[in-house]
C-alpha positions in Angstrom: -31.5 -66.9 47.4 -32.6 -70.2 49.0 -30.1 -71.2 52.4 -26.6 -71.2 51.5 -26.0 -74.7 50.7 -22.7 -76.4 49.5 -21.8 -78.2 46.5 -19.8 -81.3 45.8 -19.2 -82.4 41.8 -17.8 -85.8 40.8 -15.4 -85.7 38.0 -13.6 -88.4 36.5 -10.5 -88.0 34.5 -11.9 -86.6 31.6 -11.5 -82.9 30.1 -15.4 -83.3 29.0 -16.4 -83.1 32.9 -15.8 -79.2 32.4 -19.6 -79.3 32.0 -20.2 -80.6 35.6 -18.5 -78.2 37.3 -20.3 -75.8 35.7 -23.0 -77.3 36.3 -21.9 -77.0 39.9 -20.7 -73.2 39.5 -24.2 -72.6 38.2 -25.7 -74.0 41.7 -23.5 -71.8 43.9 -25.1 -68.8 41.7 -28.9 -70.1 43.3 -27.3 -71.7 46.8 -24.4 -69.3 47.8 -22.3 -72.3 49.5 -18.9 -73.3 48.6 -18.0 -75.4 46.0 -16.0 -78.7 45.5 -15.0 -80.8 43.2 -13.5 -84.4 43.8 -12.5 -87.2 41.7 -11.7 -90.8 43.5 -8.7 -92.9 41.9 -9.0 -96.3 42.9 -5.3 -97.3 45.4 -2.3 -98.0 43.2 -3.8 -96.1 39.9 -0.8 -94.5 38.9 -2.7 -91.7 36.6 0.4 -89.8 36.7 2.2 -91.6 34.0 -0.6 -91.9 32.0 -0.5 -88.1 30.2 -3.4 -88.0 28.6 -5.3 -88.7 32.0 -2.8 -86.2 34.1 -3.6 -83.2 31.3 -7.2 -84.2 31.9 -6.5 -83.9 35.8 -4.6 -80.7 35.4 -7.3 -79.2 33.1 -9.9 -79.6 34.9 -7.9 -78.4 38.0 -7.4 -75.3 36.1 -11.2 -75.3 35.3 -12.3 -75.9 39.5 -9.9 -72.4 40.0 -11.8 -70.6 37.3 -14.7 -71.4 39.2 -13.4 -70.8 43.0 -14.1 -74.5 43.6 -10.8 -76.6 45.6 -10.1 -79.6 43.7 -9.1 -82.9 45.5 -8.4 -86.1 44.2 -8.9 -88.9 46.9 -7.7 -92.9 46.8 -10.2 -95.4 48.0 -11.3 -99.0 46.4 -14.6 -98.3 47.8 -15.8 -94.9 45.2 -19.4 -94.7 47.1 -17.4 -94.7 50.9 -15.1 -92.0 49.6 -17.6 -89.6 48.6 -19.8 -90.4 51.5 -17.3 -89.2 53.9 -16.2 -86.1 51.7 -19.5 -85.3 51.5 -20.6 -85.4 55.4 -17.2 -83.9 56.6 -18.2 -80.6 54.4 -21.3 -80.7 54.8 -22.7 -81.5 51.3 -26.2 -81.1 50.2 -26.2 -80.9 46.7 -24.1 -83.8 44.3 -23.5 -83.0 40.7 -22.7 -86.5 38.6 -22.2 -87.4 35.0 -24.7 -89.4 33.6 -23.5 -92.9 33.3 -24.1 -95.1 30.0 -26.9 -97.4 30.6 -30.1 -97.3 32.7 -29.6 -94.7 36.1 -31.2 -97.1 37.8 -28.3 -99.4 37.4 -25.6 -97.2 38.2 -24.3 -99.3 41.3 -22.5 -96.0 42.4 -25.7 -93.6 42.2 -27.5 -96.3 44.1 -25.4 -96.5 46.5 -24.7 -92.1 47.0 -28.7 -92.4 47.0 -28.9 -94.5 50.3 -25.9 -93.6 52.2 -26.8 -89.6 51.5 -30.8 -89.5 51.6 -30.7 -85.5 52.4 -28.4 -84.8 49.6 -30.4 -83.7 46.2 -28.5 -85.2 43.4 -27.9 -83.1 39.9 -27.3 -85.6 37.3 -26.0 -84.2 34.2 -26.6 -85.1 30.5 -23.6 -85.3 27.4 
């Protein structure tokens, strides 16, 4: 086992984002760290009263407990801050992401996670 490193995976609000966190369960198998899972709702989102995105929310809650990860859902306008400061205040050194549609190198939010967290090795995951 390689040192125990911990493991933060981006989810969105969408059920199919079962496969990063297993994604990340599978990296706690080789690392031995502690895993989390976060998704970032942009202030005054009111996902709540959307059901189809609160069953998402709740599912994949459901999902992070299956795989002893602790869910959080933050609120930030600025995604790429948010997950900066999750990731340094618990000591994050390996990111799981979705792949976004369109060219990765493109993906204003990768870009940025790639220069604010230059130690961090980044796991991006396929459909």
């Amino acid at each position: 086992m390689k040192n125990m490193q911990h493991i933060l995976v981006c989810v969105t609000q969408q059920k199919t984002c079962e496969r990063l966190i297993k994604k990340g369960a599978e990296l706690k198998k080789d690392f031995g760290g502690e895993l989390f899972v976060i998704h970032v709702a942009k202030d005054g989102d009111n996902f709540l009263d959307n059901p189809m995105q609160n069953d998402a929310l709740e599912y994949l809650f459901d999902i992070s407990k299956e795989y002893e990860a602790s869910m959080t859902v933050l609120r930030s306008n600025n995604v790429v801050e948010a997950i900066e400061k999750f990731a340094k205040e618990n000591d994050i050194s390996q990111i799981v992401l979705g792949a976004a549609p369109g060219d990765v190198k493109e993906n204003i939010i990768l870009k940025g996670l790639y220069e604010k967290l230059p130690k961090c090795e980044f796991h991006i995951v396929n459909n």
